[in-house]
C-alpha positions as CSV (number, residue, x, y, z in Angstrom):
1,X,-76.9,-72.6,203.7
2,X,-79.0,-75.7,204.5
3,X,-80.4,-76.4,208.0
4,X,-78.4,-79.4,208.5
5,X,-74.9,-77.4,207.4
6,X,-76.2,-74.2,209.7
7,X,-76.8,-76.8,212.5
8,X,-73.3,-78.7,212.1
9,X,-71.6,-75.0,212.5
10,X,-73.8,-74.8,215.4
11,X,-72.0,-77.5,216.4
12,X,-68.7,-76.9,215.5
13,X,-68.8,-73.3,217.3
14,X,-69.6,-75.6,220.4
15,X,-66.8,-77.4,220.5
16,X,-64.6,-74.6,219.3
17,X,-65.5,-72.8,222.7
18,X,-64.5,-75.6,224.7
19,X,-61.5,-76.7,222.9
20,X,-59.6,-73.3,222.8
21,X,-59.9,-72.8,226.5
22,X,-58.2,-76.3,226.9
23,X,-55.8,-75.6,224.4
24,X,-54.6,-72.3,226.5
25,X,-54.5,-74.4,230.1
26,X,-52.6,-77.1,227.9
27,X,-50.1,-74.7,226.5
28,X,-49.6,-72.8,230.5
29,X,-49.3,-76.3,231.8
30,X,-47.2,-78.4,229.3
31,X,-47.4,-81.7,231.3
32,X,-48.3,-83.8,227.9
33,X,-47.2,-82.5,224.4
34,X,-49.1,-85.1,222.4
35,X,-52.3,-83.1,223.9
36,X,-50.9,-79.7,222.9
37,X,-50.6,-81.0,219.2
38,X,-53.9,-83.5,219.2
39,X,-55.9,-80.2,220.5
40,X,-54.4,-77.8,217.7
41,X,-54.9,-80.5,215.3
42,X,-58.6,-80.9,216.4
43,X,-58.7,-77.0,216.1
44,X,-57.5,-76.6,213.1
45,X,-59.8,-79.3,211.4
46,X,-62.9,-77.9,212.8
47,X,-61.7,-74.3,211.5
48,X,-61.3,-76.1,208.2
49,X,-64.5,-77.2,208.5
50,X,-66.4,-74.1,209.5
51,X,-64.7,-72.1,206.4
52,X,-66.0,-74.9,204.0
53,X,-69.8,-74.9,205.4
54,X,-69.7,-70.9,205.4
55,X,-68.8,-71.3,201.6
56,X,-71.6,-73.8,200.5
């Protein structure tokens, strides 16, 4: 893995631990369903992209 990948995963990670805390208080809270499903979608596309850097 290159330094700029390793550095985007970096990144990724990051958000990751931000977005899954959010994602919990969203799901308890339930006042907007369009941010449940934009945060899961967001979620999932950074997985996505983690399990395609860890493969290069």
């Amino acid at each position: 893995m290159d330094k700029k990948a390793k550095k985007r995963l970096d990144i990724i990670n990051k958000k990751l631990q931000t977005l899954r805390p959010r994602l919990a208080g969203s799901r308890e809270q339930a006042d907007d369903p369009q941010e449940l499903k934009d945060l899961e979608n967001e979620i999932a596309s950074l997985e996505a992209e983690a399990v395609e850097l860890k493969k290069s």
